[in-house]
N, C-alpha and C positions, 0 to 999 in steps of 0.2 A: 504577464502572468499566464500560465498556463489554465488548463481546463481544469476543474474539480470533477472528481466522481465520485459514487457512493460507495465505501469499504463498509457497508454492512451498518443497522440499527442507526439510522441518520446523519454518520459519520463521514467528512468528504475530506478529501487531498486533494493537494494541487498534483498534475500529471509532472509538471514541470522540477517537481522536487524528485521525484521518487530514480531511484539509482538502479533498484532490482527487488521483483518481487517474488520471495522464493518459501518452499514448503517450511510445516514445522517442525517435522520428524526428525531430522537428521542429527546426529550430536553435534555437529559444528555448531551448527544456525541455534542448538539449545545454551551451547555454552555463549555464544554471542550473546543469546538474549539474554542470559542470565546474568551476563557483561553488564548488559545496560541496565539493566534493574537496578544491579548493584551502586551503578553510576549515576541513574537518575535520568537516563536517555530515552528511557523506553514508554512510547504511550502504548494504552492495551484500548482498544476498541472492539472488544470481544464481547459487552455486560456479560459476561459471565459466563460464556461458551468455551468450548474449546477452541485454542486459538490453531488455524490453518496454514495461513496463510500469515510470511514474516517482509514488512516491505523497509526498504532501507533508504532511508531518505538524504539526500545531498549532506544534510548538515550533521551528519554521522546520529540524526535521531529514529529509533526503531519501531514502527508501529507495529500494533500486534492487530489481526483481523479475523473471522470469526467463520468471512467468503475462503472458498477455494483460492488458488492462486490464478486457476483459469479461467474463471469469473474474471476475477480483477484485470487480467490481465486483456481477456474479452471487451471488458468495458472502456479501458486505456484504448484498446484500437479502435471502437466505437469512436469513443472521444473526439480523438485524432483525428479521423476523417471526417465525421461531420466537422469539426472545423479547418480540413482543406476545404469542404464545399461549401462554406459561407465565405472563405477568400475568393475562392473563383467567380461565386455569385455578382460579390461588391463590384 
């Protein structure tokens, strides 16, 4: 199992799921999302912000997040390397 981080208002992911974390402006990423609504794929983890930040998880499900993408994606390399250095530790 991969590492969990916080996507914003106590909401965590596995690092190990996540495929690509990308903005929400663009039409593409709205008609996706709008995909998944439609479909039933999409979590919103936003309470009710505006969503930022669209992360796309292995199992074609869409979170919606509330954080930047640069945050999140800050917090993934955080992650990461703190646990290269509890390998190395062991």
């Amino acid at each position: 199992m991969g590492n969990l981080i916080n996507i914003g208002f106590g909401n965590f992911i596995n690092t190990s799921m996540v495929l690509s974390v990308v903005r929400s402006d663009s039409a593409p990423v709205k008609r996706m999302v709008q995909a998944g609504k439609d479909s039933g794929r999409v979590v919103d983890a936003t309470q009710g912000r505006k969503t930022k930040a669209v992360l796309i998880m292995r199992d074609d499900t869409i979170v919606l997040s509330a954080l930047l993408p640069d945050t999140i994606a800050a917090r993934m390399n955080d992650s990461c390397s703190s646990a290269e250095k509890s390998k190395v530790e062991d």
